[in-house]
N, C-alpha and C positions, 0 to 999 in steps of 0.2 A: 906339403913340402915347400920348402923355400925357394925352391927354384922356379915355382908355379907362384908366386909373387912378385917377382923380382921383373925386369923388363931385360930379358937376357936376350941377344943380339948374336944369336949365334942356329946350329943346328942343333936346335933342340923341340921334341915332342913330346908335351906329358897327356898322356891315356891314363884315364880313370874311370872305373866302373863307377855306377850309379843305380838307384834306383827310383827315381821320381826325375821329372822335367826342373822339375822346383829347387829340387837340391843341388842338379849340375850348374843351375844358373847362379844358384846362391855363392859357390865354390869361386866358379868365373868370377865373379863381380866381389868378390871377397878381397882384394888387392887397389894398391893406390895407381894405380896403370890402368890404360886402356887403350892400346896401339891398336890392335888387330886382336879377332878371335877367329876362328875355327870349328865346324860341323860338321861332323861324318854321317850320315845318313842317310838310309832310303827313302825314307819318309819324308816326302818336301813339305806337307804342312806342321810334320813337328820343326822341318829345319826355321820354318817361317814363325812357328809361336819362339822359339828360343834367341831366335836371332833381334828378335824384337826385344829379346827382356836382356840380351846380353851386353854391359855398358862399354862399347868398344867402339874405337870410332869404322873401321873397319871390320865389315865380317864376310867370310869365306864361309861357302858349304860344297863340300866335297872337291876340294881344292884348297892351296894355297898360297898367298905372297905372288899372286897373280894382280897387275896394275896395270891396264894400260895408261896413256897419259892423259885420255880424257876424262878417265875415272878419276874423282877426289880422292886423296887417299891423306888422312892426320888420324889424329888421337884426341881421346877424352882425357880426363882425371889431371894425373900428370905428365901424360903422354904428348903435351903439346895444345899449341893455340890455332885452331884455323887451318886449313885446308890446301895441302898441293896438288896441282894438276888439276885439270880442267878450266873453266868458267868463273868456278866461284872462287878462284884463286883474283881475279881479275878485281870480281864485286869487292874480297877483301884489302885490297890494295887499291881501291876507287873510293871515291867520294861523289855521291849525286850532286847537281849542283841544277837548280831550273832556271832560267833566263830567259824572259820572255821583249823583246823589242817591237815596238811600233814605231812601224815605216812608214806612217802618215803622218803628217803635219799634226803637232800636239798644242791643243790651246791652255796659252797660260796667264794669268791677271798679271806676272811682273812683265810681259812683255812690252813694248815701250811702242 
């Protein structure tokens, strides 16, 4: 469906049966987006193998569109660059820079 492509910003759920782990990922990851995804299940080690193969910069399992603001929350694909909330919001808007100074007397041949 088109709408399960699209990055639609509203309330909307699309449920799809499935039959393999393989295939519902292949479905997910079939679109040029990648905001957030979404996993219902009991199963917390299937939720943990899909969540890994699923290309989304954010994923929920058995919840959703829950943030707090120390959690990162962007996108992959075309969903976006880089990271808001938290830390690494900080890293991406910093530049390291090292500087190291000596506080002792430095010997040099042009000194007079």
């Amino acid at each position: 469906m088109e709408v399960s492509r699209e990055e639609v910003f509203g309330p909307i759920m699309s449920v799809y049966s499935f039959k393999t782990e393989e295939e519902v990922v292949a479905r997910a990851n079939d679109c040029k987006y990648g905001l957030a995804s979404g996993v219902f299940t009991n199963d917390l080690n299937r939720a943990h193998r899909v969540v890994a193969n699923l290309q989304a910069g954010t994923c929920y399992v058995n919840n959703y569109n829950v943030y707090p603001v120390e959690l990162p929350f962007g996108g992959v694909k075309k969903s976006g660059l880089g990271r808001e909330n938290g830390k690494c919001t900080l890293d991406y808007f910093s530049q390291l820079k090292s500087v190291y100074i000596e506080a002792e007397d430095v010997w040099s041949p042009f000194d007079n």
